[in-house]
Rosetta silent file (secondary structure, phi, psi, omega in degrees, C-alpha in Angstrom):
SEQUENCE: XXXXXXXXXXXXXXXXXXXXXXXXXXXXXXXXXXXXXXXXXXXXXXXXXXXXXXXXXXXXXXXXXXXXXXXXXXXXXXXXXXXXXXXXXXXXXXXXXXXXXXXXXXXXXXXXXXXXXXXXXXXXXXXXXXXXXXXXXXXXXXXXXXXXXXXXXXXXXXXXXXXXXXXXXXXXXXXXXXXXXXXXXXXXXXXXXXXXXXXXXXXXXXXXXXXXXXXXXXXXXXXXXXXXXXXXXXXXXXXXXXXXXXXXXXXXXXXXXXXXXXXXXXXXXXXXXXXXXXXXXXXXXXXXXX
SCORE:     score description
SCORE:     0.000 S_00000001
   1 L     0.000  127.496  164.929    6.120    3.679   12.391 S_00000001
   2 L   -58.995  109.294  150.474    3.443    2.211    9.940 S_00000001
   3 E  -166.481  157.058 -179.019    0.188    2.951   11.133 S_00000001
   4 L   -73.847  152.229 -162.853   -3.855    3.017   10.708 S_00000001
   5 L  -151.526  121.031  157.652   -5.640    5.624   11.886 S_00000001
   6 E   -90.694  158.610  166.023   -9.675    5.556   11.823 S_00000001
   7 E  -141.732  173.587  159.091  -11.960    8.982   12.635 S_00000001
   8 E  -130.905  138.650  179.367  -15.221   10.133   12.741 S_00000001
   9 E  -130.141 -171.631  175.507  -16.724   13.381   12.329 S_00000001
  10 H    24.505   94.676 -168.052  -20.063   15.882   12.337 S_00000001
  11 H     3.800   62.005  165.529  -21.246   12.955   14.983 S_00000001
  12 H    90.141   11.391  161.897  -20.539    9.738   13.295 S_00000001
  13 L   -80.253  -19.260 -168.092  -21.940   10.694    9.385 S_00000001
  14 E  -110.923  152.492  139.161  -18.172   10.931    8.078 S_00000001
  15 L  -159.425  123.040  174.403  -15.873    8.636    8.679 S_00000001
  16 L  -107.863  163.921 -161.486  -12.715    8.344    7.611 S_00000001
  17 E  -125.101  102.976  162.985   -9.573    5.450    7.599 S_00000001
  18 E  -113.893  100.540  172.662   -5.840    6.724    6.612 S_00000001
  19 E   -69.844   97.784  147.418   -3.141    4.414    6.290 S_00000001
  20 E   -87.718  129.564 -150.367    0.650    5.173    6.111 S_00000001
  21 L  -150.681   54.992 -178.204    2.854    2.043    5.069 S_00000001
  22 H   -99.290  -37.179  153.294    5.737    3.377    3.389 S_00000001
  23 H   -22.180  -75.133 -167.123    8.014    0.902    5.925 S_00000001
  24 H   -65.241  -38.876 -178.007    5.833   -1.779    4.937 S_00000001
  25 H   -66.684  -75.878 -177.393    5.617   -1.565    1.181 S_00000001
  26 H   -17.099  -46.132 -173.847    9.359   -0.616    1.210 S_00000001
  27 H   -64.152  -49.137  179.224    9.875   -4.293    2.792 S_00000001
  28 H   -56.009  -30.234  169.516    7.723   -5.777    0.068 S_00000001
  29 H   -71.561  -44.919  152.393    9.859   -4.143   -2.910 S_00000001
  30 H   -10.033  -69.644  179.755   12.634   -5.412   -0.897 S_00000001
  31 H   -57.992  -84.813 -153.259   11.109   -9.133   -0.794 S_00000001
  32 H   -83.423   -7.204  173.431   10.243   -9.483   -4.426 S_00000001
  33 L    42.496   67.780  167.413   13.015   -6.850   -6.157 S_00000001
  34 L   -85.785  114.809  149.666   10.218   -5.027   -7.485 S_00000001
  35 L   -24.724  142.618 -160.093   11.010   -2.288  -10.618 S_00000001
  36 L   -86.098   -8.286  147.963    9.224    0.970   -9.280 S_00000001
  37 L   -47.386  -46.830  167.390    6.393    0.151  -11.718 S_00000001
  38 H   -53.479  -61.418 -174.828    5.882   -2.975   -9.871 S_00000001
  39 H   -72.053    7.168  174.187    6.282   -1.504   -6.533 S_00000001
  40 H  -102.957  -17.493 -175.760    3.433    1.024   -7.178 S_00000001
  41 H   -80.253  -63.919 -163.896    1.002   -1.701   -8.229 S_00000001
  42 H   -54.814  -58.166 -167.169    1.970   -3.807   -5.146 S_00000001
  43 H   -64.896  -41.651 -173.680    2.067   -1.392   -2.702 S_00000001
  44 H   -54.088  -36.226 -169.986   -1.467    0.654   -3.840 S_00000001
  45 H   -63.406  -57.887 -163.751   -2.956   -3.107   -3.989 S_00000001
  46 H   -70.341   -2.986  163.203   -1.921   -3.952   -0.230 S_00000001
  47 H   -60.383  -75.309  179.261   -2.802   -0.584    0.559 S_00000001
  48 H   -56.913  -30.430  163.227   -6.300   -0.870   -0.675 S_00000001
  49 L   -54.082  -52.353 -176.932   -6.658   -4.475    0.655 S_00000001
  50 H   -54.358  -57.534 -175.709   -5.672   -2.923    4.215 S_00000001
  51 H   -82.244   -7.808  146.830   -8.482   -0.208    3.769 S_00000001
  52 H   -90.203   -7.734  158.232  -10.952   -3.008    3.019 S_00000001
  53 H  -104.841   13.609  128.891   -9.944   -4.911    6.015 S_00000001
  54 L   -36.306  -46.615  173.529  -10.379   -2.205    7.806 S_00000001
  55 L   -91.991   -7.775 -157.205  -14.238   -2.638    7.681 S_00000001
  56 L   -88.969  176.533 -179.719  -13.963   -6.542    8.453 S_00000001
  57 L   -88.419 -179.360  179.373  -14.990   -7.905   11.826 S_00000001
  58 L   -79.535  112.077  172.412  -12.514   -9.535   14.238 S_00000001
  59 L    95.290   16.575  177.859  -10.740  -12.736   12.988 S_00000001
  60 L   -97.280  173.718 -167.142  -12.031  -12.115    9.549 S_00000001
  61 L  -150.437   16.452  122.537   -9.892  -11.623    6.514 S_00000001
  62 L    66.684  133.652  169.718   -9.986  -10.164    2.450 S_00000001
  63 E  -138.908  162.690 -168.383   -7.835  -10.608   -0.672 S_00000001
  64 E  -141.908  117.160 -175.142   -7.951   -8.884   -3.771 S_00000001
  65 L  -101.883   59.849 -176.440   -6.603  -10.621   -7.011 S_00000001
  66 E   -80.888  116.337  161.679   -5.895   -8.197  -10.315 S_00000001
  67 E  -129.523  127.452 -165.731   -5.297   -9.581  -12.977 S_00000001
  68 L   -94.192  174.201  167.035   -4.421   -7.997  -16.617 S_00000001
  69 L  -110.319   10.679  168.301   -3.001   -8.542  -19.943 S_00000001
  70 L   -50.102  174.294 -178.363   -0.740   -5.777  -18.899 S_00000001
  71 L   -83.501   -9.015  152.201    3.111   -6.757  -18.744 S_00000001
  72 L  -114.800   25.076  176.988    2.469   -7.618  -14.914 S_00000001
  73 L    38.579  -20.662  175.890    0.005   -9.975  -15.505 S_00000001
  74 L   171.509  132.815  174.404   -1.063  -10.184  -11.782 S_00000001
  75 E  -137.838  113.238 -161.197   -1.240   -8.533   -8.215 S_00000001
  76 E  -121.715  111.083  134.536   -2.523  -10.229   -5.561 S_00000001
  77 E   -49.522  130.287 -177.193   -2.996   -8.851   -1.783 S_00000001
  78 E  -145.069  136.052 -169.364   -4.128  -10.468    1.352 S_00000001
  79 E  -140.124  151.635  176.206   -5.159   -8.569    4.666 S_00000001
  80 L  -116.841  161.858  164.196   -6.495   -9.609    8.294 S_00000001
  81 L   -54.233  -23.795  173.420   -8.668   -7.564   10.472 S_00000001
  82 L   -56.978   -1.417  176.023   -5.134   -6.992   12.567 S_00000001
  83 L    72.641   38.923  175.293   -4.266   -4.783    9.370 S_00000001
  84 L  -111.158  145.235 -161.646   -1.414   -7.423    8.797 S_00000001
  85 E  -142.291  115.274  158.000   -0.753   -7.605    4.795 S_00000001
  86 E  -130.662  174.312  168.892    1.331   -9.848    2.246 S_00000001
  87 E   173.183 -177.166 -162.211    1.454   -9.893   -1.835 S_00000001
  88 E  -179.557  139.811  160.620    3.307  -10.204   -4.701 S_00000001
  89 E  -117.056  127.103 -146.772    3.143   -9.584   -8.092 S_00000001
  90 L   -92.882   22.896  150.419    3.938  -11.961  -10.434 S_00000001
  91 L  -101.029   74.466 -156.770    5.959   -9.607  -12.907 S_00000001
  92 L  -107.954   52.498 -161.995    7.986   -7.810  -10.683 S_00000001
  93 L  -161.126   44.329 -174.812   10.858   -6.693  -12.911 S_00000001
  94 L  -108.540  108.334  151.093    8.310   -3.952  -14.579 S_00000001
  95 L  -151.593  137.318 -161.142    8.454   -0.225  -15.314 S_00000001
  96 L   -99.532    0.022  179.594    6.379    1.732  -17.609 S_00000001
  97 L    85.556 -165.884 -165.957    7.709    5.126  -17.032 S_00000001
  98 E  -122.982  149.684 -140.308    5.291    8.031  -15.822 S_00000001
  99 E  -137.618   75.422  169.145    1.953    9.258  -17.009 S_00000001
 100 L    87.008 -109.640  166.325    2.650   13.149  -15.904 S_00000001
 101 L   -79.351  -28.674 -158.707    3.778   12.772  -11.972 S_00000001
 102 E  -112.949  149.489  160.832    2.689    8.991  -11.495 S_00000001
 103 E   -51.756  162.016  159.030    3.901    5.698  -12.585 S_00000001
 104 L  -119.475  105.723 -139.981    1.373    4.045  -15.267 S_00000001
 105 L  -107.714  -10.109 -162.693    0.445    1.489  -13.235 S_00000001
 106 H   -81.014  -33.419  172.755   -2.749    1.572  -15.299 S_00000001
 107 H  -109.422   24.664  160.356   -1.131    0.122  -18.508 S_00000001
 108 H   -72.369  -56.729  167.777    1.383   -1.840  -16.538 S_00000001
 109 H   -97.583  -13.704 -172.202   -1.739   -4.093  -15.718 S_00000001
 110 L    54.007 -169.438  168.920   -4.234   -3.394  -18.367 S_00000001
 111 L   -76.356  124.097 -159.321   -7.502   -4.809  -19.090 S_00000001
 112 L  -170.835 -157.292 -168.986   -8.550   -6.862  -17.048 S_00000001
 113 E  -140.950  145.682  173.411  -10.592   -8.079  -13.586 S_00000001
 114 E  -101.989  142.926  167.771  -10.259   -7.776  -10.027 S_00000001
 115 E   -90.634   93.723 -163.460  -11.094  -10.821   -7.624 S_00000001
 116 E  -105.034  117.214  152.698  -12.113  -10.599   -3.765 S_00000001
 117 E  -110.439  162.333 -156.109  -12.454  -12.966   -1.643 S_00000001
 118 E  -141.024  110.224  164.624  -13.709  -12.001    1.679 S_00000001
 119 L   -82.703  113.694 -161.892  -13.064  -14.852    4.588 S_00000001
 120 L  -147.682   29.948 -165.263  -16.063  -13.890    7.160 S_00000001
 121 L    76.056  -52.636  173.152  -15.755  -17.091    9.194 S_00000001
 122 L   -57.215  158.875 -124.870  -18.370  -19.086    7.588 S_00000001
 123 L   -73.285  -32.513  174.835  -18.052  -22.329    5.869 S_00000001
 124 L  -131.473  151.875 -170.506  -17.215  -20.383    2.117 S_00000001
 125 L   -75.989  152.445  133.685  -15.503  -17.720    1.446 S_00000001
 126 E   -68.723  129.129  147.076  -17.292  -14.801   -0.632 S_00000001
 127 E  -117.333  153.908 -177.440  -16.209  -14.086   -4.032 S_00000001
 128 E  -143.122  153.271  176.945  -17.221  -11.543   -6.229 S_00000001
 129 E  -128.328  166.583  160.774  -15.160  -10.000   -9.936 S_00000001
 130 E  -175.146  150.685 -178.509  -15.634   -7.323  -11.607 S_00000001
 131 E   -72.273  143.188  171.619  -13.731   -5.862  -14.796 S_00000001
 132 L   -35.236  123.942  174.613  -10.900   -3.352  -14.229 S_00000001
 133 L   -90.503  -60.515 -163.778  -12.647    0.720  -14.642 S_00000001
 134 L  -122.063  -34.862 -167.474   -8.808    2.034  -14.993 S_00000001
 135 L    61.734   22.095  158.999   -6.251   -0.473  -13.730 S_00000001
 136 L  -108.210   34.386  162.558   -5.255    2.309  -11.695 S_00000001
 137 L    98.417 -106.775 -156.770   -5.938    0.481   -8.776 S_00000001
 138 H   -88.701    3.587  159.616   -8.133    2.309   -6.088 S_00000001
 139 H   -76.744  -19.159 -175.748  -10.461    3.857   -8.574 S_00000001
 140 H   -90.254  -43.775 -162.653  -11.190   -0.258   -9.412 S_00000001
 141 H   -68.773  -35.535 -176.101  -11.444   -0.927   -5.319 S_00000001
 142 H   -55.248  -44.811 -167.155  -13.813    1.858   -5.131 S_00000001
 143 H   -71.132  -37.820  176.911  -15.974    0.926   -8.104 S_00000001
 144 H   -43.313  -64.024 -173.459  -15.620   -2.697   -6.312 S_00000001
 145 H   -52.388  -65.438  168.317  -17.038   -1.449   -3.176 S_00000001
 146 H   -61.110  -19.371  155.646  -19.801    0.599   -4.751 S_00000001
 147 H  -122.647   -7.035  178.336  -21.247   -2.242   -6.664 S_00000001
 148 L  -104.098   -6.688  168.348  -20.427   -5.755   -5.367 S_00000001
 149 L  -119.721  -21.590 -171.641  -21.170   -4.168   -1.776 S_00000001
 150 L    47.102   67.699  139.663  -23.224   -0.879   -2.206 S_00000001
 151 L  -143.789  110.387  179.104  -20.691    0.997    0.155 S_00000001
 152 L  -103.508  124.115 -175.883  -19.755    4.127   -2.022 S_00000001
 153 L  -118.668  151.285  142.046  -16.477    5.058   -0.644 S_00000001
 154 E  -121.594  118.084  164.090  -13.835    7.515   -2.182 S_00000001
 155 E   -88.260  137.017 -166.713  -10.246    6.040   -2.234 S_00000001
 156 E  -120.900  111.765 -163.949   -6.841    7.283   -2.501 S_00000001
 157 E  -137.212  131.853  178.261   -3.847    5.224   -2.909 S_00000001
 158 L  -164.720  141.908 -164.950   -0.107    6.725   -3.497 S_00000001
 159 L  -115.866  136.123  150.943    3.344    5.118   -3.896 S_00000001
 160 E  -123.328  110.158  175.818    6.327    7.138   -4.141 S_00000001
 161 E   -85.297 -176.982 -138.621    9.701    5.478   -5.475 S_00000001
 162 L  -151.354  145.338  170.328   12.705    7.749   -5.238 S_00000001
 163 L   -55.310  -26.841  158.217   15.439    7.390   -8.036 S_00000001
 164 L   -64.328    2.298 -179.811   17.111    4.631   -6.226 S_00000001
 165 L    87.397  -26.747 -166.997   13.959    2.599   -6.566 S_00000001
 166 L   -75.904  129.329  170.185   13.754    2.598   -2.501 S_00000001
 167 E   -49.987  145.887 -163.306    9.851    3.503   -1.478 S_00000001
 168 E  -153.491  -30.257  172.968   10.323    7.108    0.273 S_00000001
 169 E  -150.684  140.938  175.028    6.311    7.461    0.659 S_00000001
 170 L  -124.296  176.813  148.049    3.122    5.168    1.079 S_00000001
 171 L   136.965  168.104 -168.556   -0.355    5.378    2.145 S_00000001
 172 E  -143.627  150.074  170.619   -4.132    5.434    1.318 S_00000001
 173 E  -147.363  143.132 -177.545   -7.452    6.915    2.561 S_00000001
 174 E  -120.085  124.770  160.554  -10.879    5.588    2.821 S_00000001
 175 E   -98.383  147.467  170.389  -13.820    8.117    3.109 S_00000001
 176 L  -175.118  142.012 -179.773  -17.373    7.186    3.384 S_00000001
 177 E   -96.605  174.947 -173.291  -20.554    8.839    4.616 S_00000001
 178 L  -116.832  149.482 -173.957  -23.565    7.084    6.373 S_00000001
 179 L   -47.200  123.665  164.731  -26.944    7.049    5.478 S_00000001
 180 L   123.368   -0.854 -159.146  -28.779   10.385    6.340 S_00000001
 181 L   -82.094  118.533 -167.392  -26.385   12.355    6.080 S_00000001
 182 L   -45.643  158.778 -161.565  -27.412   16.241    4.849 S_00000001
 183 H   -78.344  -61.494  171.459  -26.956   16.827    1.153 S_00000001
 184 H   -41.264  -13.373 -152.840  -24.464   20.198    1.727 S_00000001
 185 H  -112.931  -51.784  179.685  -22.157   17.950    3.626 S_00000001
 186 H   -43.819  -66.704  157.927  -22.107   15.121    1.232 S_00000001
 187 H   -27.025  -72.096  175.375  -21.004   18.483   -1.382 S_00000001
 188 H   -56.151   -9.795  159.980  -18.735   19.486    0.764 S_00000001
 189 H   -79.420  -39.161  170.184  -16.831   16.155    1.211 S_00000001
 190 H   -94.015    6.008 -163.278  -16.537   15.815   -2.271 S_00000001
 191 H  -118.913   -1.965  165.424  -15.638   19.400   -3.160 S_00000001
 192 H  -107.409  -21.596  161.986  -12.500   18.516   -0.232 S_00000001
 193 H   -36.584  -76.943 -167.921  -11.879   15.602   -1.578 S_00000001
 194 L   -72.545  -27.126  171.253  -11.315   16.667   -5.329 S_00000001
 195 L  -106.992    0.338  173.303   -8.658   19.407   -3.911 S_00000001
 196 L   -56.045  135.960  167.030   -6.832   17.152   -1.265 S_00000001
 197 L   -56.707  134.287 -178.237   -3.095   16.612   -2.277 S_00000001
 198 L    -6.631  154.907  179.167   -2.054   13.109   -3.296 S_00000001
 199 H   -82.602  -22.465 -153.335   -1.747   10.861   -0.442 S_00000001
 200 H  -104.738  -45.195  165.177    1.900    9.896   -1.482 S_00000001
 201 H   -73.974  -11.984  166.152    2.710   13.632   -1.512 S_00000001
 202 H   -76.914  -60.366 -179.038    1.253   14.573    2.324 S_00000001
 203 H   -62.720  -21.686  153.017    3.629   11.499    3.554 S_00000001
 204 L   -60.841   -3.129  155.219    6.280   12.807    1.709 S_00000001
 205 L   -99.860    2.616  141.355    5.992   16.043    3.573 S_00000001
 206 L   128.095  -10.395 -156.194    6.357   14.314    6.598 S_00000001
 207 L   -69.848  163.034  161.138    2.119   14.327    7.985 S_00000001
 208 L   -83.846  177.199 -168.573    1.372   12.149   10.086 S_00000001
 209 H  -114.815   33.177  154.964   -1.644   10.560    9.599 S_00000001
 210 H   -74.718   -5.595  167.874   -4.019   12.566   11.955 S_00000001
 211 H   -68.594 -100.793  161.799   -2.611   15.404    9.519 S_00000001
 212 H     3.126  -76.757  172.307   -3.925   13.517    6.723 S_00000001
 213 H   -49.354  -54.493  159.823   -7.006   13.130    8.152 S_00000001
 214 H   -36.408  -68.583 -169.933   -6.942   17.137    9.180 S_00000001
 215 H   -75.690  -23.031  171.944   -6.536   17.694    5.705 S_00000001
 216 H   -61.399  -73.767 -177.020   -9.136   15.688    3.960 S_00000001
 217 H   -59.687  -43.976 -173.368  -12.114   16.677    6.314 S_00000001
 218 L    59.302   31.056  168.810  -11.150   20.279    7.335 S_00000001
 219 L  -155.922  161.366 -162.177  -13.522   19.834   10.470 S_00000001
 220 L   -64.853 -178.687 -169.472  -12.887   18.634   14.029 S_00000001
 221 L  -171.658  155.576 -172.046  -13.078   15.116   13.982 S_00000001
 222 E  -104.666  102.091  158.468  -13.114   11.953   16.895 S_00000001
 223 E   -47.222   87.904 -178.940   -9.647    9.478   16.491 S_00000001
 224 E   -94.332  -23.923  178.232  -11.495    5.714   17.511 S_00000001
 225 E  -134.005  137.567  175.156   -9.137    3.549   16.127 S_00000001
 226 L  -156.196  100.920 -157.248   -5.286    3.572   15.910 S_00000001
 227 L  -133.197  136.017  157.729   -3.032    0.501   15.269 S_00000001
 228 L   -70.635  155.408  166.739    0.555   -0.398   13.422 S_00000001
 229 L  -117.279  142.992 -136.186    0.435   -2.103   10.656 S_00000001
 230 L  -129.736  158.705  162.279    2.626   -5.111    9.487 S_00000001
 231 L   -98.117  141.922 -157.001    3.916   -6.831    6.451 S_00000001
 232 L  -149.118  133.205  163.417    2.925  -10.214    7.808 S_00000001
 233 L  -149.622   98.417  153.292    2.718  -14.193    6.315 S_00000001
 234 L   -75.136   74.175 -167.845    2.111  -16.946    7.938 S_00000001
 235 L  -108.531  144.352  173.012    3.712  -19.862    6.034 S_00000001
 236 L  -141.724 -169.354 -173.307    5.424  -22.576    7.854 S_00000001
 237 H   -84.307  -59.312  164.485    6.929  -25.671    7.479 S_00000001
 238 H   -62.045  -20.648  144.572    3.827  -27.366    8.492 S_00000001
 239 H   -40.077  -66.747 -142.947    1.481  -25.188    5.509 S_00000001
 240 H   -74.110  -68.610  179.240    3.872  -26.424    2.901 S_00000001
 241 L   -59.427    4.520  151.502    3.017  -30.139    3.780 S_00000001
 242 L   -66.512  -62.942  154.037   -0.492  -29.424    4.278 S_00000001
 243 L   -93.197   40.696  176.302   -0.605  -28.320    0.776 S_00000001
 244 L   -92.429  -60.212 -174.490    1.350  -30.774   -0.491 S_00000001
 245 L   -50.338   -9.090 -158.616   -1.335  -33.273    0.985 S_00000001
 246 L  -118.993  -22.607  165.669   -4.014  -31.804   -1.924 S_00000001
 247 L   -48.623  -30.945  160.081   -1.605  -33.067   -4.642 S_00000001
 248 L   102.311 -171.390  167.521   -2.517  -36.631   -4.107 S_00000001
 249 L   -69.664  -52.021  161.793   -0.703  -39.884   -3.902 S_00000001
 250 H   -46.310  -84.326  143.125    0.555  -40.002   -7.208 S_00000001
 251 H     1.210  -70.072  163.120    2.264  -36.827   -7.428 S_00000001
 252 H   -80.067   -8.841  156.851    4.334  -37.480   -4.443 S_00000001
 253 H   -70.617  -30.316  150.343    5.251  -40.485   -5.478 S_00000001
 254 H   -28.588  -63.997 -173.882    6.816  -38.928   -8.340 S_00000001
 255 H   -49.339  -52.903 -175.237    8.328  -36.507   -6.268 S_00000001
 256 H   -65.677  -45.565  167.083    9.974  -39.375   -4.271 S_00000001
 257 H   -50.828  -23.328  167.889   11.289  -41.210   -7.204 S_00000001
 258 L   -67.190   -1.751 -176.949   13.835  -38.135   -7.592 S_00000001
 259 L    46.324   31.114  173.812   15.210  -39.045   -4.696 S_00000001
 260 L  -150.568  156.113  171.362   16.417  -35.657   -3.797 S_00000001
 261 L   -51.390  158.611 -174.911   14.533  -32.849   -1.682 S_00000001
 262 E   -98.160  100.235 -174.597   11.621  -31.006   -2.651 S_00000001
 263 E   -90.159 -171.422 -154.032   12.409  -27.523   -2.453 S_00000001
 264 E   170.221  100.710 -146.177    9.582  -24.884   -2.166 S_00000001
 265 E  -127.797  150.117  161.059    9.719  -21.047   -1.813 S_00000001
 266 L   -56.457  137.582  157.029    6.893  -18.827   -0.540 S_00000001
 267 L   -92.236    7.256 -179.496    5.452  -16.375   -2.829 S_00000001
 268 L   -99.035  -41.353 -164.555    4.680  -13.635   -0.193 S_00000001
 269 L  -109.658  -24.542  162.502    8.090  -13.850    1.995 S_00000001
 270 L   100.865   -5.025  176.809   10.698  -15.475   -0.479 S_00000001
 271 L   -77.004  142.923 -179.562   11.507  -18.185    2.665 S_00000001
 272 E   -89.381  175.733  168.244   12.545  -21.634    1.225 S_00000001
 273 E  -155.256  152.932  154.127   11.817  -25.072    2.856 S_00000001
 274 E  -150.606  137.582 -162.693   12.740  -28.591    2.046 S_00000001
 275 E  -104.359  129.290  173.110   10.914  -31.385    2.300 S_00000001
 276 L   -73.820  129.608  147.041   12.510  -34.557    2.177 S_00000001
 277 H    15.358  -55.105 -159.302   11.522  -37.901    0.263 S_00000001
 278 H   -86.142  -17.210  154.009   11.052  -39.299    3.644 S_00000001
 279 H   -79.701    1.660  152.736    8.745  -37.038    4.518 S_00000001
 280 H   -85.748  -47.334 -159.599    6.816  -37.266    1.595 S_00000001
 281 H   -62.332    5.451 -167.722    6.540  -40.624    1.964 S_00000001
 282 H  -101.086  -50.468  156.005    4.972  -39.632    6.037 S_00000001
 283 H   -31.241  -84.975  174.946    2.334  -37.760    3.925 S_00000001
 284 H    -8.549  -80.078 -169.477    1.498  -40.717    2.069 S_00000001
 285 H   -34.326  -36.488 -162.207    1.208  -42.799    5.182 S_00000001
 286 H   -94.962  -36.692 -168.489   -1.284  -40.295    6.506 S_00000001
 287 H   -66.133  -39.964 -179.174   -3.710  -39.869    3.409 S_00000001
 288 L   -64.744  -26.487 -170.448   -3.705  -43.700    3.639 S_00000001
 289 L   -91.608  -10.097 -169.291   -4.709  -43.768    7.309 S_00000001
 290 L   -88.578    0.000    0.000   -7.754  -40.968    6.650 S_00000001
């Protein structure tokens, strides 16, 4: 089972968030017949998206856009506060081989800038950029955090394919301390930190992720939150013909002169739909009646 796990420790100054998703990525390499270059970019993104919607409030929602002049040109992630996640990347037939133990996901995407928007209920979305520190991902979310938010975090993000390509381990951790917090302990978080093992290698030994959590802090610690997590999109029939409707009048009249269906595939879940001539022309009707 895929799931999030929040804590707290030394009474609410630490607190940490560790996600295992190796289920969940695995579906997404699945979906898009990702190369395991690919699938470490995707899955680390929707990882790290997941551990920033983590902090959001209830019905709010966060996406993260990177895009490089690397050979996968773009990886985009979208998360709800329910920890429900899609993406895609739109080179997904990528692999750069390994930089020691790890894919090099970092010259896969290259230089380049990550995008957020942050959905908070109100009338516009926040966005904020910032250029790519590594293009390895959660060293960018981090840097992300720490200056377009001023909440310095340390993040962890790890993919593991298997020679068959198939995802075999997933997951991420977000640490972050609270204001006030003594100066030894703030040392001592980063001096546990800097020796935890990869995140991709504790779920590949099987922890769970109260384990995880065990091993980062190395002090008793309060569980407060603990939920599965989903690969999740909600595209419909009615979506597609929604945004159809921003194309205009023209446009679908085009469309209609082919006299054949429109077909139209999701980029998060790969389902097709097709909308018929007569229902563009039902569009029409309705832009005309607004």
């Amino acid at each position: 089972m895929d799931l999030l796990v929040k804590a707290m420790a030394r009474e609410g100054v630490i607190a940490v968030t560790v996600i295992v998703n190796t289920a969940l990525v695995e579906k997404a390499r699945t979906l898009h017949d990702t190369y395991p270059t690919a699938t470490a970019a995707l899955g680390r993104t929707m990882t790290g998206v997941m551990l920033m919607a983590s902090l959001l409030k209830e019905g709010q929602k966060i996406s993260a856009q990177i895009v490089g002049e690397g050979p996968l040109k773009e990886v985009f992630a979208e998360a709800d506060w329910l920890s429900r996640v899609r993406g895609y990347v739109r080179k997904p037939h990528v692999f750069m081989g390994l930089i020691g133990e790890s894919l090099d996901v970092g010259r896969a995407i290259g230089p380049g800038y990550l995008h957020v928007i942050k959905d908070i209920g109100l009338r516009e979305s926040y966005h904020s950029s910032i250029a790519l520190q590594t293009g390895e991902i959660a060293s960018d979310i981090a840097y992300y955090l720490s200056v377009s938010e001023q909440f310095p975090a340390a993040i962890s993000l790890g993919v593991y394919v298997d020679t068959d390509n198939s995802v075999k381990a997933s997951g991420g951790f977000l640490v972050h301390t609270m204001p006030g917090i003594d100066d030894w302990l703030v040392t001592y978080m980063e001096d546990r930190i800097s020796t935890t093992p990869t995140v991709s290698s504790m779920v590949l030994d099987g922890k769970a992720p109260g384990e995880i959590i065990h091993e980062i802090l190395g002090m008793p610690f309060d569980i407060i939150d603990q939920r599965e997590v989903s690969y999740y999109c909600p595209c419909s029939k009615d979506r597609v013909l929604r945004a159809l409707i921003t194309l205009g009048q023209q446009d679908l009249r085009e469309m209609i002169a082919k006299e054949e269906p429109l077909a139209i595939q999701c980029h998060f879940c790969k389902t097709d739909y097709s909308v018929t001539p007569v229902e563009l022309e039902e569009l029409i009707r309705q832009m005309q009646a607004e």
